[in-house]
GUKE-12435 format. One record per residue (C-alpha): residue number from 0; residue in three letters; x, y, z. Coordinates in steps of 0.05 Angstrom, whole numbers, plus 5000, padded with zeros to 4 digits. Example, Ala and Ser with C-alpha at 12.3 -4.5 7.8 and 13.67 -1.06 7.14 Angstrom:
<pts>
PT     k     r      u      v      w
PT     0   ALA   5246   4910   5156
PT     1   SER   5273   4979   5143
</pts>
This chain:
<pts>
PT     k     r      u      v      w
PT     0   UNK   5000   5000   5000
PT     1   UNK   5025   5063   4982
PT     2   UNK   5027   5127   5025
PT     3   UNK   5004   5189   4981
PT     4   UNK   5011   5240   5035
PT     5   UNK   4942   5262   5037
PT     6   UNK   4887   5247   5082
PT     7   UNK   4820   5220   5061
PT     8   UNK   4764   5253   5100
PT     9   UNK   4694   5208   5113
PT    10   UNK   4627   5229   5127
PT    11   UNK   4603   5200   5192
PT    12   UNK   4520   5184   5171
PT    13   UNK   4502   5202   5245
PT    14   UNK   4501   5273   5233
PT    15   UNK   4450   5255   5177
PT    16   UNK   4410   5204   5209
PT    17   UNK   4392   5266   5276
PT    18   UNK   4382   5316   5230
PT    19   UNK   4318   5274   5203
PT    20   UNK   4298   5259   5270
PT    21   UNK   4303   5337   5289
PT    22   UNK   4264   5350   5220
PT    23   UNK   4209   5286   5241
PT    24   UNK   4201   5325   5307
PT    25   UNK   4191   5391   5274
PT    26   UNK   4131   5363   5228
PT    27   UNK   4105   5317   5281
PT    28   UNK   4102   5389   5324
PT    29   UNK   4078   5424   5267
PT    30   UNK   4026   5376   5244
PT    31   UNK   3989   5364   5316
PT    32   UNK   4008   5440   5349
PT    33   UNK   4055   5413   5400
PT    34   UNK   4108   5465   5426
PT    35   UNK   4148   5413   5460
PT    36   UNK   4153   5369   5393
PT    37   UNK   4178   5430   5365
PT    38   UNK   4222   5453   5408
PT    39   UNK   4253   5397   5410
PT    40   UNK   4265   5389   5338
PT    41   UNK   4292   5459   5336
PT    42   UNK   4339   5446   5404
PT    43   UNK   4362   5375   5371
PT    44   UNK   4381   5424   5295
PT    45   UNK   4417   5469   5341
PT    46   UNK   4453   5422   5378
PT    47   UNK   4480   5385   5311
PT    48   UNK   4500   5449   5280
PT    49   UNK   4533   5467   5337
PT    50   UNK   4580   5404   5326
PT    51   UNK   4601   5409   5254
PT    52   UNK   4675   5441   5250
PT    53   UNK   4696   5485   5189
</pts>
């Protein structure tokens, strides 16, 4: 194997997979007028924003 010098970066599918879940809960709160549905949608969408690095 063969070092190039350059490092492959991967995309971890968690990030992905909460983000629907935040976006479920923010329909779900939206569809029957729950505030905690939504607020937790919108807390879980902050919360995963708040992890992704530049």
């Amino acid at each position: 194997m063969v070092h190039t010098g350059h490092t492959t970066r991967t995309r971890r599918p968690l990030p992905w997979v909460l983000l629907g879940v935040a976006l479920a809960l923010l329909i779900a709160g939206i569809a029957t007028p729950h505030a905690l549905l939504i607020a937790a949608g919108l807390i879980l969408a902050g919360l995963i924003g708040l992890d992704r690095k530049p």
